[in-house]
C-alpha positions in Angstrom: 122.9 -81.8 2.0 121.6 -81.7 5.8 119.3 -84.5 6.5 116.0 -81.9 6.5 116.9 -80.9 3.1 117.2 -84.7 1.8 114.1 -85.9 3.1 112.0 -82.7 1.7 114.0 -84.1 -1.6 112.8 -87.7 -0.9 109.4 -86.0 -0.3 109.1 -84.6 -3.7 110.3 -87.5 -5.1 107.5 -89.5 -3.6 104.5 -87.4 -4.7 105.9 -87.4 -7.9 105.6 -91.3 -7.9 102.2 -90.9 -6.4 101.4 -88.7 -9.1 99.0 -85.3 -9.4 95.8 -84.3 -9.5 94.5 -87.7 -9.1 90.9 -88.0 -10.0 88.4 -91.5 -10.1 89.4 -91.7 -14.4 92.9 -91.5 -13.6 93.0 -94.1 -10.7 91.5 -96.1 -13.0 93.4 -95.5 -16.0 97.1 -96.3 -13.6 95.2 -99.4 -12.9 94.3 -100.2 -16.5 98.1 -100.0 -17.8 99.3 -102.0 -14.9 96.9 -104.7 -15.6 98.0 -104.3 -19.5 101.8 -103.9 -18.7 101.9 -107.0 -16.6 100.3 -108.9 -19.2 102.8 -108.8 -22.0 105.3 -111.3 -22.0 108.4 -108.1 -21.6 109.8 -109.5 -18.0 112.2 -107.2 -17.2 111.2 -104.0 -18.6 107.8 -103.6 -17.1 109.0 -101.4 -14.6 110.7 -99.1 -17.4 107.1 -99.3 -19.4 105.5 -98.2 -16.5 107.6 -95.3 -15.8 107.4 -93.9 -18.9 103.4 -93.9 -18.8 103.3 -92.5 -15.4 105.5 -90.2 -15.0 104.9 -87.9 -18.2 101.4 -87.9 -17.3 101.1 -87.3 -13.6 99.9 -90.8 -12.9 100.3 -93.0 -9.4 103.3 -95.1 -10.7 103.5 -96.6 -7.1 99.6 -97.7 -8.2 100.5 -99.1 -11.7 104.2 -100.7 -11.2 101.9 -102.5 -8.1 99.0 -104.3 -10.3 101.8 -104.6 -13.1 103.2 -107.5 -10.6 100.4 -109.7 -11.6 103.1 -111.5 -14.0 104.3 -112.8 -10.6 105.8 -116.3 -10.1 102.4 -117.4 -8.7 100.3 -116.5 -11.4 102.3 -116.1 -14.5 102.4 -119.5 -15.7 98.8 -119.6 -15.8 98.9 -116.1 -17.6 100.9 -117.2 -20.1 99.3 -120.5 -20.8 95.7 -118.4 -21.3 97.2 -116.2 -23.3 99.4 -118.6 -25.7 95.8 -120.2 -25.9 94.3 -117.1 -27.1 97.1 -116.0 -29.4 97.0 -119.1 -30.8 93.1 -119.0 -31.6 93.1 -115.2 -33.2 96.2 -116.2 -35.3 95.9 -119.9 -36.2 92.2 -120.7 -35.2 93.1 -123.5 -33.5 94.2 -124.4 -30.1 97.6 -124.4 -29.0 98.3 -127.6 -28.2 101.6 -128.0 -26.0 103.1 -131.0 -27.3 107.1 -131.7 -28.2 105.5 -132.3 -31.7 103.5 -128.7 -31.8 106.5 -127.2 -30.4 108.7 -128.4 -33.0 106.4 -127.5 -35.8 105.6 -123.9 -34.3 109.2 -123.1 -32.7 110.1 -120.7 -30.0 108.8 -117.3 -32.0 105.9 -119.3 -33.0 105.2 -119.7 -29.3 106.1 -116.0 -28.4 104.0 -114.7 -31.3 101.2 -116.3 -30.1 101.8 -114.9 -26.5 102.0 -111.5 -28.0 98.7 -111.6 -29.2 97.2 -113.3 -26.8 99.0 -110.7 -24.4 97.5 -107.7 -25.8 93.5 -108.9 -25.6 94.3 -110.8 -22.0 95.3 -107.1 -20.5 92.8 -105.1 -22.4 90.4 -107.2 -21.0 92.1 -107.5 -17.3 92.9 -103.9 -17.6 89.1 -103.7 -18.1 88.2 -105.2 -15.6 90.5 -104.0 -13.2 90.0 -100.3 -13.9 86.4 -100.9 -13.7 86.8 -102.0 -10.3 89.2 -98.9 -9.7 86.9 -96.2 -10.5 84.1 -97.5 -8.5 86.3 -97.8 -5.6 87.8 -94.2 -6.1 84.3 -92.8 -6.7 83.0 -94.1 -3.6 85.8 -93.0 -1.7 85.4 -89.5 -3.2 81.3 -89.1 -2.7 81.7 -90.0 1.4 85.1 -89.1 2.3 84.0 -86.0 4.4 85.7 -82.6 2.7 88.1 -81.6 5.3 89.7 -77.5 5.6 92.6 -78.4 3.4 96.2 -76.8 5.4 97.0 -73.8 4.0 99.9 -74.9 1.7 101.7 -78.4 1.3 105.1 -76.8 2.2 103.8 -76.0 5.8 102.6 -79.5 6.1 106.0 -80.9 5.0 107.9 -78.5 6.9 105.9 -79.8 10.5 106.6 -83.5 9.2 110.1 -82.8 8.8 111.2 -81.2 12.0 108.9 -83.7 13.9 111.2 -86.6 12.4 114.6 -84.1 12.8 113.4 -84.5 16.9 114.3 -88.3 16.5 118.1 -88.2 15.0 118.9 -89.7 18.2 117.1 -92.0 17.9 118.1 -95.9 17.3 117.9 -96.3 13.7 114.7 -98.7 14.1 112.8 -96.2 15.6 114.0 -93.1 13.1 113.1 -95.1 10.6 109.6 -96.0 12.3 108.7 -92.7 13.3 109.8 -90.8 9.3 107.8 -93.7 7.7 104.8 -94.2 10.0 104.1 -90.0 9.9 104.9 -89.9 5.8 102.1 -92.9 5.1 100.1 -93.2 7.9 96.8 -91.4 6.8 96.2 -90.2 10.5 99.1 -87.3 9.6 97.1 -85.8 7.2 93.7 -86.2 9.0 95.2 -84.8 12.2 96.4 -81.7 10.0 93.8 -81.1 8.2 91.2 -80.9 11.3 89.8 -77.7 11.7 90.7 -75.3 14.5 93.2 -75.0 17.1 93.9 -78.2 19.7 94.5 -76.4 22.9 95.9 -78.4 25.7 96.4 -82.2 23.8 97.0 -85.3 25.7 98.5 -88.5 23.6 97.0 -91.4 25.4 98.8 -94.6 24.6 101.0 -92.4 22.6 103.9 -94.7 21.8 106.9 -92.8 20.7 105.2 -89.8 20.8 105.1 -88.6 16.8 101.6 -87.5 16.2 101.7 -85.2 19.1 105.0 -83.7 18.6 103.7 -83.4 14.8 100.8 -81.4 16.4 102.8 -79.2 18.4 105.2 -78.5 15.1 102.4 -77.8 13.0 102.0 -74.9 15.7 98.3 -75.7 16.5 98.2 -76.4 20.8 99.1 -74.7 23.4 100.3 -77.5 26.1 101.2 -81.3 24.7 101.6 -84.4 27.2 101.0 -88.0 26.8 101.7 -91.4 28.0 102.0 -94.9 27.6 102.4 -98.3 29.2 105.6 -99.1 27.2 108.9 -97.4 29.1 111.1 -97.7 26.4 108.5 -96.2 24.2 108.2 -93.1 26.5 111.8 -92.4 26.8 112.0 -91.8 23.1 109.3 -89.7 23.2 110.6 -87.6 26.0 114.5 -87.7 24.6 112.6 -86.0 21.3 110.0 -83.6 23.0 112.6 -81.9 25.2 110.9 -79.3 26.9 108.5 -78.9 24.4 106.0 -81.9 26.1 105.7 -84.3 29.0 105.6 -87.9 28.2 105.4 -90.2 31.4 104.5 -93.9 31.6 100.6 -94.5 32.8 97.6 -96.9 32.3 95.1 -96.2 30.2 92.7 -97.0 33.2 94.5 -94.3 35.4 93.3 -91.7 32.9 92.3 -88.5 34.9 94.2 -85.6 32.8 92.0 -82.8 31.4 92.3 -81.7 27.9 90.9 -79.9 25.3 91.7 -82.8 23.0 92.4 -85.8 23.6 94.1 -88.5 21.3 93.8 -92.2 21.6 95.4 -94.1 18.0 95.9 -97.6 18.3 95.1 -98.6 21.2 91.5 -99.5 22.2 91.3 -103.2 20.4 94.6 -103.9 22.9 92.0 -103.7 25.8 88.8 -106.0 26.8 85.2 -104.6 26.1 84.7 -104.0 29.7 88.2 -102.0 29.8 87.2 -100.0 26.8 84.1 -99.1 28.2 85.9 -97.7 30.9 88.4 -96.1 29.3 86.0 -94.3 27.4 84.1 -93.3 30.5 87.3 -91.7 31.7 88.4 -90.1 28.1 84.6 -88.3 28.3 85.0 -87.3 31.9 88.6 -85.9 31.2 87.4 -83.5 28.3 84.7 -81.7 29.3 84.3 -79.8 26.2 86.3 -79.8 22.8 87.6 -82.9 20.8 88.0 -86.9 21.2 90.4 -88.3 18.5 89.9 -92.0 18.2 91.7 -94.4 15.2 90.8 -97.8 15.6 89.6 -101.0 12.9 86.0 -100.4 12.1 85.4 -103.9 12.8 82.9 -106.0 10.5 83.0 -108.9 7.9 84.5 -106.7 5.1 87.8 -107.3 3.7 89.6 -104.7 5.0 88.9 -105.5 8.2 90.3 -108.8 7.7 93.9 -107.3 6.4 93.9 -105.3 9.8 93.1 -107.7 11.8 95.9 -110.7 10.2 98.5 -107.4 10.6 97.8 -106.6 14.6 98.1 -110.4 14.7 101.5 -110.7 12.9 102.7 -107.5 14.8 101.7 -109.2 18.5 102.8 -112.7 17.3 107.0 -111.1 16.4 106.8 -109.4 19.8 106.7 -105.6 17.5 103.6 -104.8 19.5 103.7 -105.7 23.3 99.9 -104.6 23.7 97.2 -107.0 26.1 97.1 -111.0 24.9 94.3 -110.5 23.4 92.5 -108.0 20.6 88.9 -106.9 21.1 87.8 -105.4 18.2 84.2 -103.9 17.5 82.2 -101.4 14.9 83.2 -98.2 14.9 78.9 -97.5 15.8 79.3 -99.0 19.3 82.2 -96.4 20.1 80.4 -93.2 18.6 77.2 -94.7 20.8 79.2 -94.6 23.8 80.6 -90.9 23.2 76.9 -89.7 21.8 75.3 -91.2 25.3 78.0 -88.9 26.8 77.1 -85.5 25.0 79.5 -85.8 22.3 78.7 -85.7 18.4 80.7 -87.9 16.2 82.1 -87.8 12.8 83.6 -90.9 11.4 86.1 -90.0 9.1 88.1 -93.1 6.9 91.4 -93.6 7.8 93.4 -96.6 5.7 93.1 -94.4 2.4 96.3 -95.4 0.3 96.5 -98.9 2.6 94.9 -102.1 2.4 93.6 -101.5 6.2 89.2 -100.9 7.8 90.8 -98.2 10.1 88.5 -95.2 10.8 88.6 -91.8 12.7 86.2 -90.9 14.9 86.1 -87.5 15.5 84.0 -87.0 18.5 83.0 -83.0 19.5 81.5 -81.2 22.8 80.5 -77.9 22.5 79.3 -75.8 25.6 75.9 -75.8 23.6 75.6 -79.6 23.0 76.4 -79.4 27.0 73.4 -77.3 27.9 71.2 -79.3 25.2 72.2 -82.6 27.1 71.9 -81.3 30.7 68.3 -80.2 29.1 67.7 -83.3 27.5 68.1 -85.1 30.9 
């Protein structure tokens, strides 16, 4: 089996595990029998219990094998105590005291009767709980996640993510392995695909290694693709696996002068000071006169998932993975679409983190020649 043919089988496999048609109920209902798995006192075979609820039924098993870990070592010991308690009250209707005394007169089954029973109200109500939580996130998610023009079929999709990680198999195995996992999870790969319309002439600012581009120019959808990045070592893997298909050189984001009819900046603004950003986004406005701005960056604000983002960029800079500015300048996602709006773009902020605990969001910023001539008007 060639290596494109085993990871369109490892792709399968994977959306098997992430299940089908996936809906608000059933997001909730993979989080209920986690919650209700993890609960009863089976250590061993919860993985097996969740498997054989998943998988029959099309549900996220990646989802429900996850919240099913809340028998960890951390918290189990507390779980089982509540729920010893509570068997103990339903069966004996009285409290189970855990004394050498009580534990000789109830024995070992007594003990893992009472866990049972306790067990199966603790995760009802957990599971409860938790799936409650579940479908109100889902919902949400559903109701003002913007309806994007799906890709035609889900074979053309995988086919462009396949041959875009084929272009690294020389590659060091750090960086194949970087590159397949960061285009199969990283929502930006389906946003980018699932944009409307063709990209024309793209330029990758602060591209990195180069993936999402090349996964543009796979997917078939611009004409020219160059891009560039501060990190040398970064750029030569990107170059070794474009060929002749794109130009990657090695640039500051502050010598930005290249026109293009998109123009892609992932990652990379929060690495600069506000002053900086404000210039770079200056330049980026100047440097597509009309068509698209593609910006992923933290939506920055007191909510929890901006917190996760922002303890990750800080573990990544800390173990030398990212060799970005000292510092990290984040802001809201408004003061960025402000900038581009001032400049005769419109934004769309489209969320970016789905399936991750990250705040990231896409901005998706648009200049038309007739938002052009209403601005020159305007002024």
């Amino acid at each position: 089996m060639n290596r494109s043919a085993a990871w369109r089988v490892l792709a399968k496999i994977w959306h098997r595990v992430r299940g089908t048609r996936q809906s608000p109920a059933r997001v909730a209902l993979a989080v209920w029998l986690g919650l209700f798995i993890g609960c009863l006192p089976l250590y061993g075979l919860h993985f097996l219990l969740c498997c054989s609820m998943c998988l029959p039924f099309g549900l996220d098993l990646a989802l429900c094998y996850l919240v099913a870990n809340i028998s960890n070592p951390f918290v189990a010991p507390f779980l089982v105590t509540l729920e010893v308690e509570l068997g103990s009250l339903i069966s004996t209707g009285q409290h189970a005291a855990f004394s050498l005394t009580r534990a000789r007169q109830t024995g070992v089954l007594g003990f893992l009767w009472q866990a049972v029973v306790g067990s199966v109200f603790v995760g009802s109500g957990l599971g409860a709980l938790g799936s409650g939580i579940a479908y109100a996130v889902a919902s949400g998610r559903q109701r003002t996640r913007p309806q994007l023009e799906a890709l035609d079929t889900e074979e053309v999709f995988e086919s462009a993510l396949l041959r875009t990680v084929e272009r690294y198999r020389g590659a060091p195995i750090a960086d194949r392995l970087y590159v397949a996992a960061k285009l199969r999870w990283d929502p930006l790969t389906r946003l980018l695909s699932a944009l409307p319309g063709d990209f024309g002439r793209v330029l990758d600012a602060g591209a990195g290694r180069g993936q999402f581009g090349l996964f543009i120019r796979e997917l078939g959808r611009c004409s020219l693709l160059s891009g560039f990045d501060g990190d040398g070592r970064k750029v030569a893997l990107a170059q070794r696996a474009a060929g002749a298909d794109a130009h990657f050189d090695v640039q500051d984001l502050l010598a930005l002068h290249t026109t293009a009819d998109t123009l892609l900046l992932a990652d990379v603004l929060h690495y600069l000071p506000l002053a900086e950003q404000d210039e770079v986004l200056r330049r980026v406005a100047s440097c597509v006169p009309q068509g698209r701005i593609l910006i992923r960056d933290l939506d920055a604000g007191p909510k929890a998932r901006s917190t996760v983002t922002r303890v990750f960029e800080w573990l990544a800079k800390v173990s030398g993975y990212n060799r970005g500015r000292a510092g990290r300048y984040y802001r809201p996602a408004s003061e960025l679409t402000a900038q581009l709006e001032s400049a005769g773009f419109s934004c769309e902020v489209l969320g970016a983190s789905e399936g991750t605990p990250f705040g990231n969001v896409l901005i998706v910023a648009t200049k038309s020649p007739s938002s052009m001539r209403s601005s020159s008007g305007t002024a």
